[in-house]
C-alpha positions in Angstrom: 48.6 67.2 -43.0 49.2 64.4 -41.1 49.3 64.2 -37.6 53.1 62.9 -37.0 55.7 65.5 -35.8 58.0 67.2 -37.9 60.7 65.8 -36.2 62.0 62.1 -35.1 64.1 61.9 -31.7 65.3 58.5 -33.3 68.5 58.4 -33.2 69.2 61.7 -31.3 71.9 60.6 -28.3 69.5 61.3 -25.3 65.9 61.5 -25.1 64.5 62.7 -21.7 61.6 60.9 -20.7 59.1 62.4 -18.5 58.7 60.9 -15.3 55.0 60.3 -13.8 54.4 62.1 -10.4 54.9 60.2 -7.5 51.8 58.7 -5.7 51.4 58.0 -2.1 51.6 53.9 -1.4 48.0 52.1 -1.7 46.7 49.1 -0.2 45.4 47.9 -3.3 47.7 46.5 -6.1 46.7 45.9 -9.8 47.4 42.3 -10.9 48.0 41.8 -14.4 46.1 38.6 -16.0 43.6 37.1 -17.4 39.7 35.8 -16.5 40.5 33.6 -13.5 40.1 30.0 -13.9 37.0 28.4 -12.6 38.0 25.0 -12.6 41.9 24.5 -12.8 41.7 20.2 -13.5 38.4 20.3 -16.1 39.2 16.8 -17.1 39.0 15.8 -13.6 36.3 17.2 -13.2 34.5 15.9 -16.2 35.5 12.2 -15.1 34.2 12.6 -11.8 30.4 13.5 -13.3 30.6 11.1 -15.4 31.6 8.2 -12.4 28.6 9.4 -10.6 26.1 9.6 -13.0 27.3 5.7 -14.0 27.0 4.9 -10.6 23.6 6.3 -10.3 22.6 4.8 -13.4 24.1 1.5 -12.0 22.6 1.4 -8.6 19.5 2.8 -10.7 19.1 -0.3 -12.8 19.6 -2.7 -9.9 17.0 -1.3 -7.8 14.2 -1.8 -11.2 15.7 -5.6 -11.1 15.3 -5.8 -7.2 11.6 -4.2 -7.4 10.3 -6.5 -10.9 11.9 -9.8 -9.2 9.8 -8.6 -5.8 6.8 -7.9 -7.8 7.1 -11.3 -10.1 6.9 -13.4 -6.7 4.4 -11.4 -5.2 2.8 -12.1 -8.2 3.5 -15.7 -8.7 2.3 -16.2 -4.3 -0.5 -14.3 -4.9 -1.7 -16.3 -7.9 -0.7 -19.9 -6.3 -2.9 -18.2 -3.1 -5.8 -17.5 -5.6 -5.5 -21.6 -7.0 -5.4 -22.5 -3.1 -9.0 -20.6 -2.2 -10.2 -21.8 -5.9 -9.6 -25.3 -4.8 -10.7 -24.8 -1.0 -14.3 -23.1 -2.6 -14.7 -26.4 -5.1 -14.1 -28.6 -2.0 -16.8 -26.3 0.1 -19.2 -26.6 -2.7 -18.9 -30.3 -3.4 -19.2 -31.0 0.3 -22.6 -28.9 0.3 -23.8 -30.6 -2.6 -23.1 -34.1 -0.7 -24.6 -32.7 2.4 -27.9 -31.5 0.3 -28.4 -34.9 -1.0 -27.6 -37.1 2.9 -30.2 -34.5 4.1 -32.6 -35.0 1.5 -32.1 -39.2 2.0 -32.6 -38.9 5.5 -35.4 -36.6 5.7 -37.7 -38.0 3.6 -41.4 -39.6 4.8 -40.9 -43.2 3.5 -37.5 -43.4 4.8 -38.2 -42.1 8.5 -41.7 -44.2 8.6 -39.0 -47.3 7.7 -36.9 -46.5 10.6 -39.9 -46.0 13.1 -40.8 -49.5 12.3 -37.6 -50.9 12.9 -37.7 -49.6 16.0 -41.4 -51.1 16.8 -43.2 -47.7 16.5 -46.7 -48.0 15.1 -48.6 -45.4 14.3 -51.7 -43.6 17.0 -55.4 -45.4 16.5 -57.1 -41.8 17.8 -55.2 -38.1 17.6 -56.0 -35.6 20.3 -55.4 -32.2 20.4 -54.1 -30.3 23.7 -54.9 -26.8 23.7 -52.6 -24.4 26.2 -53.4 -22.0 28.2 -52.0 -18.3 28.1 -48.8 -18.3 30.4 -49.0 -15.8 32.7 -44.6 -15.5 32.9 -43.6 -12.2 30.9 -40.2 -11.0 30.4 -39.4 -7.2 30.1 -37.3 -5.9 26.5 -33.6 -6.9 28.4 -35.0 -10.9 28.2 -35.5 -10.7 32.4 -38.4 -11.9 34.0 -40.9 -9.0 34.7 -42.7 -9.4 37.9 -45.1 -6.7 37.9 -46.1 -7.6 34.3 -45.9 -11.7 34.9 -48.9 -10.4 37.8 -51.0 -8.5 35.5 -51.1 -11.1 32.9 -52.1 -13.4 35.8 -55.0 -11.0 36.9 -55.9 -10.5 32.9 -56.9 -14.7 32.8 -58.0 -15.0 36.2 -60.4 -12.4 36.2 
C-alpha cells in the first residue's frame, strides 16, 4: 500500500544514524554556489559603454563639421578661382579682338601706300624680274651642311 514504513523512529530516544565510509583526502573540493558572476559592477559597466559610444558619437559629429567647413571653402576658393580665369579669358579675348582690328588698320593697301608717301616713296616706272639660280649648298636631314652632296649639286648645274 503505500510505500512509508510501518514504523516512525519519531520520538523514539536514540536513533543511530549510519555513518558514510571514510574516503581518502582529495585535492579537489566541491564548492557550493551558484552560476558565477560575469560582471560583478553591471551598472558600471553599462555607464562606461554608454561614455564611449557618446564620445565616439561626439568626436564623430565634429569631424562631419571639420570635413563640410573644409569642403565649403574649398568650394567657395575653387569657385572665386573659376570667376578669376572667367575674367582673365574675357580680358584675353577682348585684347585679341583689339589686336584683330590694329592689324587689320595697319595692314591695309591704302593705309600703307599713305605712309610710303609720307616718307617720299614713289612707286617703280619699269618692274624687273630676277630669276635665281639653283644653289648648289645642301644640308643633310640633322640641318648640317652636306659636303659631298653641296659637290654633286654643283657638278649637276655645271655639267
Amino acid at each position: 500500500m503505500s510505500a512509508l514504513p510501518a514504523y516512525s523512529s519519531y520520538g523514539s530516544p536514540a536513533r543511530e544514524r549510519r555513518s558514510a565510509p571514510a574516503r581518502p583526502a582529495s585535492p579537489v573540493r566541491a564548492v557550493r554556489g551558484g552560476a558565477p558572476l560575469t560582471n560583478p559592477h553591471p551598472a558600471k559597466s553599462s555607464i562606461a559603454v554608454r561614455v564611449a559610444i557618446i564620445v565616439v558619437l561626439i568626436v564623430a559629429g565634429f569631424s562631419a563639421c571639420l570635413l563640410r567647413v573644409h569642403l565649403s571653402s574649398t568650394a567657395v576658393l575653387a569657385s572665386a578661382e573659376t570667376s578669376q580665369l572667367e575674367q582673365d579669358v574675357a580680358d584675353a579675348r577682348s585684347v585679341a579682338t583689339h589686336l584683330e582690328v590694329q592689324q587689320s588698320l595697319l595692314s591695309s593697301p591704302a593705309r600703307i601706300s599713305d605712309e610710303a608717301r609720307d616718307l617720299g616713296m614713289v612707286e617703280p616706272s619699269d618692274v624687273a624680274v630676277i630669276t635665281m639660280e639653283q644653289d648648289v649648298v645642301a644640308t643633310d636631314d640633322a640641318g648640317s651642311l652636306s659636303l659631298s652632296q653641296s659637290v654633286s649639286n654643283a657638278i649637276e648645274v655645271g655639267a
